[in-house]
C-alpha positions as a printed Julia matrix, in Angstrom:
525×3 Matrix{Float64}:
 229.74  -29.23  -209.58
 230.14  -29.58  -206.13
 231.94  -26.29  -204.28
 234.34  -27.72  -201.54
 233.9   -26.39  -198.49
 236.87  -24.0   -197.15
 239.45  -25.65  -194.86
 238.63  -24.31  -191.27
 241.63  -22.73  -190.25
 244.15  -23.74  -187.75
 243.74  -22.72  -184.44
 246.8   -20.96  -182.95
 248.09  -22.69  -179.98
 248.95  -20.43  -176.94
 252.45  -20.1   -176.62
 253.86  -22.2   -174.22
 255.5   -21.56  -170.57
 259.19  -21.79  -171.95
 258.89  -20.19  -175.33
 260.75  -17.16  -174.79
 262.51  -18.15  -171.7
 265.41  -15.47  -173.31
 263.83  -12.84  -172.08
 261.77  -14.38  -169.13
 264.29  -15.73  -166.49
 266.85  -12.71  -167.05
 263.94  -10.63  -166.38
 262.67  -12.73  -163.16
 266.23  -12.26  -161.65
 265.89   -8.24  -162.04
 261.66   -8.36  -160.54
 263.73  -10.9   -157.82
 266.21   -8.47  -156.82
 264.26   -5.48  -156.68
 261.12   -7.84  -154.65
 263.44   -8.91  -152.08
 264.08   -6.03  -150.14
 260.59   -4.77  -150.42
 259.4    -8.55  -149.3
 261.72   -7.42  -146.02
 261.41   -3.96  -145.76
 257.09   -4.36  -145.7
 257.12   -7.0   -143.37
 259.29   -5.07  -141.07
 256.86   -1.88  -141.65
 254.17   -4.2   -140.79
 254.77   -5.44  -137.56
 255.63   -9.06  -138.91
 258.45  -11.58  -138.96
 260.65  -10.7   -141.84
 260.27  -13.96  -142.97
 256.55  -13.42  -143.58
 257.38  -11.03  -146.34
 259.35  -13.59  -148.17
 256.9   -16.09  -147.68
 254.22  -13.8   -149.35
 256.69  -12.81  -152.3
 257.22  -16.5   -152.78
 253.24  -17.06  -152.99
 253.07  -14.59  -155.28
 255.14  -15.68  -157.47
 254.84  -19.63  -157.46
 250.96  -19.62  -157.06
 249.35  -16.46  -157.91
 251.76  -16.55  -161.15
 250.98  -19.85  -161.69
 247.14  -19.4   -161.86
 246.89  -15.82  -162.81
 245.95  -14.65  -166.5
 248.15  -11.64  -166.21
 251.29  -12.52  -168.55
 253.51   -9.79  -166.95
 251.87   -8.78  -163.17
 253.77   -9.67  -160.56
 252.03  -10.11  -156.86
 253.66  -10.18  -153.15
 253.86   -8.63  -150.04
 251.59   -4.68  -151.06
 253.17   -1.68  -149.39
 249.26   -0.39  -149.41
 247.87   -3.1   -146.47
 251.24   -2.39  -144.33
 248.94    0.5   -142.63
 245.96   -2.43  -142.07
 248.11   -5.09  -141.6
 249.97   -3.63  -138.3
 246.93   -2.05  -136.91
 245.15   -5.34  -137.22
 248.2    -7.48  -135.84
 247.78   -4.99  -132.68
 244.3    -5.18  -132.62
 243.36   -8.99  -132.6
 246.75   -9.49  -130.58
 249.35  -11.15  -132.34
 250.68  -12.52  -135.82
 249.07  -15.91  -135.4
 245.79  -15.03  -134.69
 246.29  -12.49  -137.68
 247.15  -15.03  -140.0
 243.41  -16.65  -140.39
 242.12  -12.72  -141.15
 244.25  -13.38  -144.19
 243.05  -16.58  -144.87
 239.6   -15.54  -144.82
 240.56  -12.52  -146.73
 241.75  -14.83  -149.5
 238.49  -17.21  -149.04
 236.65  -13.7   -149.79
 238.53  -12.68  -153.08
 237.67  -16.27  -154.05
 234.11  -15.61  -153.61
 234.5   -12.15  -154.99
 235.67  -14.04  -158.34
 232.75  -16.22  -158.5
 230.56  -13.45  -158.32
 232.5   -11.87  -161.25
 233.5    -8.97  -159.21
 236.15   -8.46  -161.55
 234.8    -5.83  -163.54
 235.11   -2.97  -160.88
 238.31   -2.74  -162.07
 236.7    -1.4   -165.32
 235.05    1.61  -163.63
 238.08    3.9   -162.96
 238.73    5.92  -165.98
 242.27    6.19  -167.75
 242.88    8.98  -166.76
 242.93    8.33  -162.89
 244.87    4.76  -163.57
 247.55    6.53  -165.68
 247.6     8.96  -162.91
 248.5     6.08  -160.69
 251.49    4.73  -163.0
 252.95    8.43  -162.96
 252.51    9.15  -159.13
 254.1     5.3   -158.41
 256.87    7.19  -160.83
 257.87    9.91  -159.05
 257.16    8.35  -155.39
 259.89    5.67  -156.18
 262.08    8.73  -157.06
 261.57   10.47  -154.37
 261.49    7.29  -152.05
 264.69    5.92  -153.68
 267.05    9.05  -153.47
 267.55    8.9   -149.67
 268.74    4.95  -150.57
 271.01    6.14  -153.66
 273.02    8.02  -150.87
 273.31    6.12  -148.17
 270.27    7.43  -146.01
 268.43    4.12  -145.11
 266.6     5.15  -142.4
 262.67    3.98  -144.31
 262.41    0.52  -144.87
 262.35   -0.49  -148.79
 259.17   -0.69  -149.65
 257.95    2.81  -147.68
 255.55    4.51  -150.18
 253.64    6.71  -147.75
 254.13   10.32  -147.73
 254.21   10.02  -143.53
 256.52    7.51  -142.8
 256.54    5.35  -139.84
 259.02    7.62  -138.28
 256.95   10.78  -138.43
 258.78   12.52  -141.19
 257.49   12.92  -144.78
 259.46   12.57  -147.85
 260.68   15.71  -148.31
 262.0    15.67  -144.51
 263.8    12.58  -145.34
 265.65   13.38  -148.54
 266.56   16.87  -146.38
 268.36   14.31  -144.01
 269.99   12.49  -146.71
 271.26   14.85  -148.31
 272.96   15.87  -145.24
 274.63   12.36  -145.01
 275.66   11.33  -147.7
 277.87    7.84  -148.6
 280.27    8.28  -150.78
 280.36    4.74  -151.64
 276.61    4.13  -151.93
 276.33    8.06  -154.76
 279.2     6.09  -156.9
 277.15    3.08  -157.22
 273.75    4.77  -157.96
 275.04    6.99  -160.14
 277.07    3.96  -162.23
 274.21    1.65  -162.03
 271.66    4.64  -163.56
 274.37    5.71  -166.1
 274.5     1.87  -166.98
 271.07    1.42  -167.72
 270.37    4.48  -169.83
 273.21    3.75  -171.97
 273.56   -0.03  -172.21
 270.4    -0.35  -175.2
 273.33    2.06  -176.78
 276.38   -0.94  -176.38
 276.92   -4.13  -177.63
 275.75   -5.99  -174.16
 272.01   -5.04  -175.14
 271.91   -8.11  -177.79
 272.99   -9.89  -174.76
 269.21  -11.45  -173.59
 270.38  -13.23  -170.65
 271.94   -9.84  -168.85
 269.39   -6.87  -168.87
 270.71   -3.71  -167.82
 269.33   -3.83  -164.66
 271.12   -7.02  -163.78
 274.78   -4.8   -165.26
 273.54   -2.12  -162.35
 273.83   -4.52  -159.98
 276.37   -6.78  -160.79
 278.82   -3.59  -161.14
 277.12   -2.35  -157.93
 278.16   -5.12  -156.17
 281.69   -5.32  -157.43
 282.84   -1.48  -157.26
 281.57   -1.93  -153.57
 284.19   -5.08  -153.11
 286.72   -3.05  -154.64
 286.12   -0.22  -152.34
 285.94   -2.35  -149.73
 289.54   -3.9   -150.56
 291.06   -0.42  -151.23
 289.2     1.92  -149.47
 287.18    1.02  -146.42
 286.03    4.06  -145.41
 284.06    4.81  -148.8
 282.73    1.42  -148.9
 278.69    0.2   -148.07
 278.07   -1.56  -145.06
 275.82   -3.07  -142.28
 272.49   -1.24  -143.21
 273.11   -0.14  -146.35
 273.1    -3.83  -147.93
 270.54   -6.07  -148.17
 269.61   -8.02  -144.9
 268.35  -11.52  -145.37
 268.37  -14.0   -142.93
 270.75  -16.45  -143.2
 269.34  -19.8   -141.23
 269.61  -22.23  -144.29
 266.47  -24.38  -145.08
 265.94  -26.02  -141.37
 266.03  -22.86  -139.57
 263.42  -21.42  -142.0
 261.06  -24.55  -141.05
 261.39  -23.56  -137.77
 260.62  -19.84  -137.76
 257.24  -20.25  -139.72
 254.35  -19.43  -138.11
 251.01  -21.29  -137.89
 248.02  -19.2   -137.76
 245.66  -19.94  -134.43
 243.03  -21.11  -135.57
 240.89  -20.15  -132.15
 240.74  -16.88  -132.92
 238.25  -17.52  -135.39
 236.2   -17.0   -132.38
 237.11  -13.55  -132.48
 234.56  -11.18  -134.45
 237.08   -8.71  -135.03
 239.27  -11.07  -136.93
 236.33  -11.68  -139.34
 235.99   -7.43  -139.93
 240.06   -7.22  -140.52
 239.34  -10.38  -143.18
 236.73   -8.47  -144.95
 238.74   -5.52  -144.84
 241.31   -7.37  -146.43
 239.54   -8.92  -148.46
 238.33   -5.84  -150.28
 240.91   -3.33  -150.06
 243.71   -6.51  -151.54
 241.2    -6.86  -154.28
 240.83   -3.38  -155.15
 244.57   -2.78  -155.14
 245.16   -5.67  -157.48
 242.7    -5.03  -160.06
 244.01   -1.31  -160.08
 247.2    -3.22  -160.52
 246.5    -5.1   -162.94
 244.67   -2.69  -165.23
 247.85   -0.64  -164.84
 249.81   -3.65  -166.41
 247.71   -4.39  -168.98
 248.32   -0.76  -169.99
 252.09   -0.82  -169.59
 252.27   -4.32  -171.48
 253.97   -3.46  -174.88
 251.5    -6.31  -176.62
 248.4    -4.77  -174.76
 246.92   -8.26  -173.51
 243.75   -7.85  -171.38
 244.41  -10.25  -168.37
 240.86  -11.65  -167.16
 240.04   -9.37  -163.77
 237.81  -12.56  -162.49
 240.55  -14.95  -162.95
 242.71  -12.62  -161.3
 240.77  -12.26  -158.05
 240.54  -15.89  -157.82
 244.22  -16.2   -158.34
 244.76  -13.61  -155.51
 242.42  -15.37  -153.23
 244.12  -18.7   -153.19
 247.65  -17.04  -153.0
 246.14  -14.94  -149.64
 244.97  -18.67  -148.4
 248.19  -20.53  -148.87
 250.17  -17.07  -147.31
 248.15  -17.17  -144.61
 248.4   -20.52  -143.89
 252.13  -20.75  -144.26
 252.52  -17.58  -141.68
 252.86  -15.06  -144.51
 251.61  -11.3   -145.59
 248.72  -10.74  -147.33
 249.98  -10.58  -150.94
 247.94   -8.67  -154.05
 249.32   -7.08  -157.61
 252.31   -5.04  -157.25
 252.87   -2.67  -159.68
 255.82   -1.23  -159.07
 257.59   -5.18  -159.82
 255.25   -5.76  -162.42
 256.86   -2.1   -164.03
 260.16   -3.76  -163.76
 259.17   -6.79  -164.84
 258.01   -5.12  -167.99
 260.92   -3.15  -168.17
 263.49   -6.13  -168.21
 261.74   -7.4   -171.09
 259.58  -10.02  -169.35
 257.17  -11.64  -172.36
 255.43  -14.37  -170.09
 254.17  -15.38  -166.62
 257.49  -17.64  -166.52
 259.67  -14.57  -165.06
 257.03  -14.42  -162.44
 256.72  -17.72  -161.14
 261.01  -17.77  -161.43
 261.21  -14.96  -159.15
 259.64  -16.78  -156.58
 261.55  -19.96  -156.96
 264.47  -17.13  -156.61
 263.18  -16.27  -153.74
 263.04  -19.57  -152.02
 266.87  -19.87  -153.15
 267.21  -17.0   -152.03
 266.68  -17.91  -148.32
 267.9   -21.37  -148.01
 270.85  -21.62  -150.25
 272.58  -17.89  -151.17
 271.88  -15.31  -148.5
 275.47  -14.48  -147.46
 275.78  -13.82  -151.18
 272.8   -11.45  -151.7
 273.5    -9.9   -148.6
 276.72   -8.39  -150.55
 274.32   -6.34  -152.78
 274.01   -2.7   -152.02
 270.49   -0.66  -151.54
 272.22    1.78  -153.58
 272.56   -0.45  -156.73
 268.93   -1.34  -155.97
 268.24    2.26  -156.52
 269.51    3.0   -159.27
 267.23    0.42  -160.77
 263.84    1.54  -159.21
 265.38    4.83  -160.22
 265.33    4.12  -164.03
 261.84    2.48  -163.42
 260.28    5.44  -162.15
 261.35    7.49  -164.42
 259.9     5.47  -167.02
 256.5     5.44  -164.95
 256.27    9.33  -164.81
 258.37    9.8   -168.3
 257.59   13.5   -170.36
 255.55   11.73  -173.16
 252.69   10.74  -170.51
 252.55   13.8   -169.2
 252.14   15.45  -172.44
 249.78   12.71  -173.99
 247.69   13.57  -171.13
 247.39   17.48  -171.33
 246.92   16.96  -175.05
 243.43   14.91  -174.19
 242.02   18.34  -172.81
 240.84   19.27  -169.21
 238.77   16.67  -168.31
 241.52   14.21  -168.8
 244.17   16.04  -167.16
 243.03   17.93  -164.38
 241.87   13.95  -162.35
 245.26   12.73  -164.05
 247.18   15.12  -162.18
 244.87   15.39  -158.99
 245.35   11.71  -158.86
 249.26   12.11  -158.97
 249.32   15.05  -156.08
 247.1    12.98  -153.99
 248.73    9.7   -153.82
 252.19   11.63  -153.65
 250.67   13.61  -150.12
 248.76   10.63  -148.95
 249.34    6.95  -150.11
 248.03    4.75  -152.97
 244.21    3.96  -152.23
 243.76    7.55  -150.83
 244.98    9.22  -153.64
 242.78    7.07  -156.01
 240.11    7.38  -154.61
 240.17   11.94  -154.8
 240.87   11.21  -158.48
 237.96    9.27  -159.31
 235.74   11.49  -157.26
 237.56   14.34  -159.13
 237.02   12.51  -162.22
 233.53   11.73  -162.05
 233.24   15.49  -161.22
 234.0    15.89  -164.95
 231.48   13.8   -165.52
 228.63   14.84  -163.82
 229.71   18.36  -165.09
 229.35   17.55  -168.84
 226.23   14.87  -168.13
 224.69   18.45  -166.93
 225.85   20.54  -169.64
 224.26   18.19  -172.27
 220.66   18.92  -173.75
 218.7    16.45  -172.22
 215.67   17.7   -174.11
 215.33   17.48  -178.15
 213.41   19.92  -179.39
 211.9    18.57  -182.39
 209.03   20.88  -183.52
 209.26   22.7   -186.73
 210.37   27.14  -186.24
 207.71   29.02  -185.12
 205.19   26.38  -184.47
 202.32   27.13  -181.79
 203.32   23.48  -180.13
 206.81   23.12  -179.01
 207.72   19.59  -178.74
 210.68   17.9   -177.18
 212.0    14.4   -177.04
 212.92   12.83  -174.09
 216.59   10.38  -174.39
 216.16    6.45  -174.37
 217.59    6.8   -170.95
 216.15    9.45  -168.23
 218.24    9.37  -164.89
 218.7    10.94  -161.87
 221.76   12.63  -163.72
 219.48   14.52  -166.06
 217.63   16.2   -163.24
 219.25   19.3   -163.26
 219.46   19.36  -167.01
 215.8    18.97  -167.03
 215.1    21.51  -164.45
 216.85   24.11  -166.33
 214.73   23.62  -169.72
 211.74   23.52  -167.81
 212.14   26.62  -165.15
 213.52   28.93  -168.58
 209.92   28.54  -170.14
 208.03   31.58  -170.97
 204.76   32.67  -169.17
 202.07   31.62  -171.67
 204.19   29.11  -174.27
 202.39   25.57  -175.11
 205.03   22.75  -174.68
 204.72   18.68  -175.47
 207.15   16.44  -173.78
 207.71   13.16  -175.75
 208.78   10.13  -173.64
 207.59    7.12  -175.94
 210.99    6.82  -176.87
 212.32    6.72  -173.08
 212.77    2.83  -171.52
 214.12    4.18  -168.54
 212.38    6.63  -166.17
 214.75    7.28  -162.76
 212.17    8.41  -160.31
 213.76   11.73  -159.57
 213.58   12.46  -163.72
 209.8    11.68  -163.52
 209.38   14.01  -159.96
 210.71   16.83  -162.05
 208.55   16.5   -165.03
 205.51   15.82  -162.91
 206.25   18.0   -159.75
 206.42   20.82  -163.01
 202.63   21.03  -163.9
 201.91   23.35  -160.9
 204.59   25.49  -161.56
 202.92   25.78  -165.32
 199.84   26.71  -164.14
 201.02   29.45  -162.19
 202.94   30.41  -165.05
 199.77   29.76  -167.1
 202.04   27.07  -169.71
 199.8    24.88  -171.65
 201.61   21.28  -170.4
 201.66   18.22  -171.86
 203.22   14.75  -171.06
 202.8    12.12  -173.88
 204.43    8.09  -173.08
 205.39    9.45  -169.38
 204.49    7.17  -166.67
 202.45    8.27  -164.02
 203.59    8.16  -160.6
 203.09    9.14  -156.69
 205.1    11.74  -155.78
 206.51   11.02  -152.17
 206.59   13.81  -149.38
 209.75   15.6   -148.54
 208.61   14.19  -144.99
């Protein structure tokens, strides 16, 4: 009798753009209120028209969304190129003849993705990426209190320790504290009360108004009231949110074109590279960040993503706006809102567009304060206790580059303060690559012959290692050195071993390499 063959199983369709649109487009309206001042506030930081911001938050969320494989990233307008964008506005003299650096940025990341470039992102341990997430944490704190009072002197969006002005942080929440709104404390303090205790009400079932959107909404309204019964407490001019209000033909008009002669120009193709790479880096950083605050733990493609950034940096450019790349302090809020899909991403930037042409006098009624409160929450979340802990619980080598990483990035900026913790981190690394045997000694006690095995891999790592073994032998001891066993011989490994037989004759040691390639040792000079 015949056994039937079992049925092949089903295979389970991907879920589709709109399936939990519940939680989606509340959540793009809270990533679209907390992207549009930083959209402004970078461009202004970066020597652009403001409207180049928005036009990079809009490509970021319409095309990199729509061709990323990141379900919960959200890209625009990076407060880590504002330092290389104005410098290289300056220096190839002007916007337009900036704008095809970007371009060919993008055109880069494109050809970055092709070459599967995407797994650098792989290479910077945990520990240094969750030391990222927790120094973003407390750097919107810190950033955001000076808002929550009514100090708006930084543009939102100003994550450098030095700002623009020449003070640091700690100068300017010194100066806010010493000018305080009374108006703009109430509404922080209401819209972060809100949003730690609305999962506790019955608004929480309520899908299609997150908390953050309640910090807001009340924001806005206790600010009307104030402004109906008491003026002088009330938020105004520079306190709210500033969007231009031209409607849809005056936006067609203000966009820039990039000049295309300055192609010419061989510093424009050094600021594209530039671009190209540090953009890159900063997303994939990004995006392993997400992946790790995404509550389903999805692992975006990093190759997909570069060639989603590259096209978005192409269509910015050639629309007259900012370089764009991951953003993780929207994609933390997107995740916090309760985002399940790319859908609140690519709604954020159709927000955005609305944003300009059809609602700005009504936006512009929102309150940096209320804005605060939010980014306040989110940060908070980013640095919370139970990271800290699960860190210093993983021993030294995980914490000490964890918390290097967050001091670093909190006195310098993002890329900076990456960069010490991974060289602090691979510290660790070289450290206990050195403190493991890398001989095996596998001769019998008390043997005449002591033998040793050599690892499947001999690098330039287990020099030292090696050295030590081999300068601690006795005057007068016999010693075998197995490498049959090795497929990989580093040339400075094989210096060491073979450099050694003149020290063992001086020492009169009986020396012996079996299965180690021979090799010409070259002069020091």
């Amino acid at each position: 009798m015949t056994t039937p063959l079992p049925a092949t199983p089903a295979r389970t369709a991907p879920p589709q753009l709109f399936t939990h649109w519940r939680d989606d487009l509340p959540a793009s309206l809270v990533v679209f209120l907390v992207a549009l001042p930083l959209c402004l506030g970078i461009a202004l930081a970066s020597g652009a028209p403001l409207l180049s911001g928005v036009i990079a938050g809009v490509v970021g969320g319409l095309v990199v969304g729509a061709v990323s494989g990141s379900a919960l990233m959200v890209s625009g307008p990076a407060a880590g190129l504002t330092a290389i964008v104005l410098a290289g506005i300056t220096q190839v003299g002007g916007f337009q003849r900036f704008l095809p650096a970007v371009i060919l940025g993008g055109a880069i990341q494109v050809a970055l993705s092709v070459a599967k470039a995407g797994v650098i992102g792989y290479y910077f341990p945990s520990a240094v990426i969750k030391g990222m997430l927790a120094a973003i944490g407390l750097t919107l704190i810190l950033k955001q209190i000076p808002h929550a009072v009514g100090y708006d002197d930084d543009y939102e969006g100003d994550f450098a320790f030095i700002s623009p002005s020449g003070e640091n942080t700690f100068d300017a929440i010194g100066h806010a504290l010493g000018q305080v709104q009374p108006g703009a404390i109430a509404v922080a303090l209401l819209g972060v009360a809100l949003m730690v205790l609305w999962p506790k009400t019955p608004f929480a079932r309520i899908k299609l108004f997150p908390a953050p959107l309640a910090a807001v909404a009340v924001g806005v309204g206790l600010n009307e009231l104030l402004l109906a019964l008491e003026p002088s407490f009330a938020i105004r001019g520079t306190h709210l949110v500033s969007l231009p209000t031209t409607g849809f033909s005056g936006i067609a008009s203000q966009l820039t074109r990039p000049d295309w002669s300055a192609l010419a120009d061989q510093q424009v193709w050094m600021l594209a590279a530039t671009l190209g790479i540090v953009a890159s880096l900063e997303s994939l950083l990004s995006l392993e960040a997400t992946n790790k605050l995404d509550p389903e733990k999805r692992d975006a493609p990093a190759n997909r993503e570069l060639l989603a950034q590259g096209l978005g940096n192409m269509i910015s450019g050639f629309f007259g706006g900012l370089p764009v790349t991951g953003v993780i302090v929207r994609s933390s809020a997107n995740v916090d809102a309760g985002a399940r899909t790319r859908l609140s991403a690519l709604a954020h930037g159709v927000l955005l567009v609305l944003a300009v042409v059809v609602i700005a006098p009504v936006l512009n009624r929102i309150p940096l304060a209320a804005l605060a409160a939010v980014l306040l929450v989110t940060g908070f979340k980013l640095t919370a206790p139970a990271l800290w802990k699960s860190a210093w619980r993983l021993g030294t080598a995980h914490f000490v580059p964890f918390a290097v990483t967050i001091v670093a990035i909190l006195f310098t900026d993002l890329l900076k303060g990456i960069a010490v913790g991974l060289v602090v981190g691979l510290g660790y690394i070289l450290a206990e690559h050195m403190r493991r045997p890398v001989l095996t000694k596998v001769s019998p006690p008390g043997a005449v012959l002591t033998r040793y095995l050599l690892p499947d891999q001999l690098t330039f790592l287990s020099k030292a290692s090696l050295m030590n073994v081999l300068d601690a032998l006795p005057e007068g001891t016999r010693v075998e050195i197995d490498g049959r066993k090795t497929s990989r011989f580093d040339y400075d490994a094989l210096e060491a071993l073979i450099g050694f037989r003149e020290t063992a004759r001086t020492k009169n040691i009986d020396y012996r390499l079996v299965g180690i390639p021979e090799t010409d040792l070259t002069p020091a000079h």
